[in-house]
C-alpha positions, 0 to 999 in steps of 0.5 A: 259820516260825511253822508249822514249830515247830508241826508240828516239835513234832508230829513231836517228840512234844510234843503240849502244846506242839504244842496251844499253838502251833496255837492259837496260829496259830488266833488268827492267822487263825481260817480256818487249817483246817490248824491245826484239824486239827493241834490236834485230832491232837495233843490226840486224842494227849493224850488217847491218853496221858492216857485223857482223855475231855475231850481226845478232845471237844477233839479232836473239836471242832477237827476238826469246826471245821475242817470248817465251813471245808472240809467235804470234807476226807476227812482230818479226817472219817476223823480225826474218826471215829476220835476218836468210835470212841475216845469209844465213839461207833461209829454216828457214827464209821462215819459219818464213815469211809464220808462220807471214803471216799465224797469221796475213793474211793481212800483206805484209811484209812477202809475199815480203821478201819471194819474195825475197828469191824465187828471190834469189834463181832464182825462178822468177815465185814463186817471181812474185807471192809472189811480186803479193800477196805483192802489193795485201794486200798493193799497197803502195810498190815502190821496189816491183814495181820496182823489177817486173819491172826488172823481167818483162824486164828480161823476154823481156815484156818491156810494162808490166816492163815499166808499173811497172816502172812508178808505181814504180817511182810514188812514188818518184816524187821529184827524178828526179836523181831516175827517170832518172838513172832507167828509163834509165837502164831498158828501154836501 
């Protein structure tokens, strides 16, 4: 029961008591990698809403824990990626997305967060192909889409960006607002 109040509050968007409550289960069995890595997701929240760096090594911290309990857990090394690309740490973020897509081949997340990185870093041919590998392993990716999209109009391919577009908005039928504002800032 115990377990269900904590994930409930994650779900609710109360990540401070959703922290105390996985700590809480910590000290209930210090081997409860579940908890490590939920405690870590709701302080990586904290620390989104707060622009916490402290929150982000707090984050990071329980997730590197829950990998001295499993070290092959490839969601908490995609997770823990993410929080070091957050910190500013792209080098050891890319690190952990390949270690997570290496365990575990058919996941997508860490092919699209390393998209993002080689983005970022303005490497649009090593983003494409990373965003291409994303949507390879799971189609169901509406950002990724769109994130092609504006790279393929960047790139004055306005057939293949207005393709991706409506792929991308596929996915949103019931938003027209959506539709209409990005429809219109990609195809201007």
């Amino acid at each position: 029961a115990h377990v269900f109040k904590e994930f409930r509050l994650a779900q609710q968007g109360k990540p401070y008591e959703a922290v105390l409550e996985f700590r809480k289960a910590i000290r209930l069995d210090s081997r409860a990698k579940y908890a490590y890595v939920f405690a870590g997701s709701s302080y990586y929240n904290i620390a989104q809403r707060e622009r916490s760096t402290k929150m982000l090594n707090l984050s990071a911290d329980m997730f590197r824990k829950a990998l001295t309990l499993d070290p092959y857990d490839y969601n908490a090394i995609n997770f823990l990626g993410v929080v070091l690309s957050r910190g500013g740490h792209n080098t050891e973020a890319a690190e952990q997305f390949n270690m997570a897509a290496e365990i575990y081949p058919k996941f997508a997340n860490p092919h699209r967060n390393l998209g993002v990185l080689w983005q970022e870093a303005g490497d649009n041919e090593k983003a494409k192909a990373e965003f291409y590998k994303t949507l390879e392993l799971n189609e169901n990716q509406p950002t990724v889409y769109f994130e092609l999209a504006l790279m393929e109009e960047r790139e004055l391919r306005f057939k293949a960006a207005e393709r991706l577009l409506e792929k991308a908005l596929s996915f949103e039928p019931q938003n027209n607002i959506f539709k209409k504002e990005k429809k219109q800032d990609i195809l201007s």
